[in-house]
N, C-alpha and C positions, 0 to 999 in steps of 0.2 A: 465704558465697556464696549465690547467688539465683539463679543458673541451672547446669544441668549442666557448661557449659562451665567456669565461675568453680571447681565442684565437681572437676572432673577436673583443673582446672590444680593442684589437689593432691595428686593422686597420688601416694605414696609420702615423703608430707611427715608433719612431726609436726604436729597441731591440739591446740588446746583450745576443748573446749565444754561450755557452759553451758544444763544444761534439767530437765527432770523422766523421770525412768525410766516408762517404760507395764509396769509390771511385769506383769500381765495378759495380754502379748501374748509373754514368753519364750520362746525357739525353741531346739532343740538342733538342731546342724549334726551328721548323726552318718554313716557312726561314725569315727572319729576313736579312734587309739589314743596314749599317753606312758608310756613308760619300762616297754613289757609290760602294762598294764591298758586297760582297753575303756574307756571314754567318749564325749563328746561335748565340742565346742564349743557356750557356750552364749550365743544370740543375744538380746539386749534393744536395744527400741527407744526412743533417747532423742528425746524432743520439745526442739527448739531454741525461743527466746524468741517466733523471729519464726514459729513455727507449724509450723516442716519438721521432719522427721522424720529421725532416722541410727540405722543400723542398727549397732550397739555388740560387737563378739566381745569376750566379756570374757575369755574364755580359756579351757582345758579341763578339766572337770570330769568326775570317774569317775562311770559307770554306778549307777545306785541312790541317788545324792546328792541329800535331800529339797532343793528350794528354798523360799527363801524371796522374799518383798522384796530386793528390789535395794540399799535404800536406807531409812531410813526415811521418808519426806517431804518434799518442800522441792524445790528448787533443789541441782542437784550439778555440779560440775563436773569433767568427764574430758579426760586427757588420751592419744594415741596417733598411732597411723599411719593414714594415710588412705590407703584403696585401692580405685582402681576396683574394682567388682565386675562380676563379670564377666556377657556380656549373652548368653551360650549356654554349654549344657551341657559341664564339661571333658570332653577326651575319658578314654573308662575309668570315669567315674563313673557311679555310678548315679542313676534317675532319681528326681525329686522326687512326692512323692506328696501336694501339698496338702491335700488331704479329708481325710488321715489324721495331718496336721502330721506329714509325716515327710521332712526336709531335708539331702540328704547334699552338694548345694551351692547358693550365696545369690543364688536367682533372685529379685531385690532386688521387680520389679512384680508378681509371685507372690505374694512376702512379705507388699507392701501390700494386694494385696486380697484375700490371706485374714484380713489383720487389722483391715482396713474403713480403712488411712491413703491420704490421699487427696493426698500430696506428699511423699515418699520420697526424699531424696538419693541419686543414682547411685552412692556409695559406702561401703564395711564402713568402720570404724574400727576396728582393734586396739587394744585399749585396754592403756595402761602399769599392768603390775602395783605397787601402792602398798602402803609400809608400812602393815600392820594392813589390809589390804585381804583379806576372809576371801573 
């Protein structure tokens, strides 16, 4: 898709894409808890072929989980659910604190220009958890 509009008529749909991880630019969504332990969801921005950028939940990670590289190199291709993100604060949550990359939800135009991307598709993609996928 190429404009917002073409992006939202996806919403809630499964996509695959194809681009390179900005491993650099990793975000944890926090706090976020699973099954009694504290974490985050942890936010990677993939660059699509044609230059745009998707904001990637790869899914929840416990608190104190060194990261690494997303990926080694190359060309990857993910697949998940696409969903609008949302364009104001839910309610009850608290708020986001950019200067101190601290994101407890995915204020997507926030996101880009704290990370300098300069064409951000209006929506998360949950990405499908794959075998051997660490």
């Amino acid at each position: 898709p190429d404009t917002p509009a073409a992006w939202h008529a996806l919403d809630d749909r499964r996509v695959v894409l194809q681009g390179d991880w900005l491993d650099l630019h990793q975000l944890k969504l926090l706090p976020r808890t699973y099954e009694g332990q504290n974490g985050y969801h942890l936010l990677v921005p993939l660059r699509l072929i044609d230059g745009q950028v998707v904001l990637v939940n790869r899914g929840w990670v416990p608190d104190k989980t060194e990261l690494g590289p997303s990926s080694t190199g190359g060309s990857v291709i993910v697949a998940g659910i696409a969903r609008v993100a949302p364009t104001a604060k839910p309610f009850g949550m608290m708020d986001n604190a950019p200067a101190k990359d601290v994101w407890a939800w995915p204020d997507l135009p926030a996101i880009a220009a704290r990370i300098g991307i300069d064409k951000m598709a209006p929506v998360l993609v949950y990405a499908e958890r794959l075998a051997g996928d660490g």
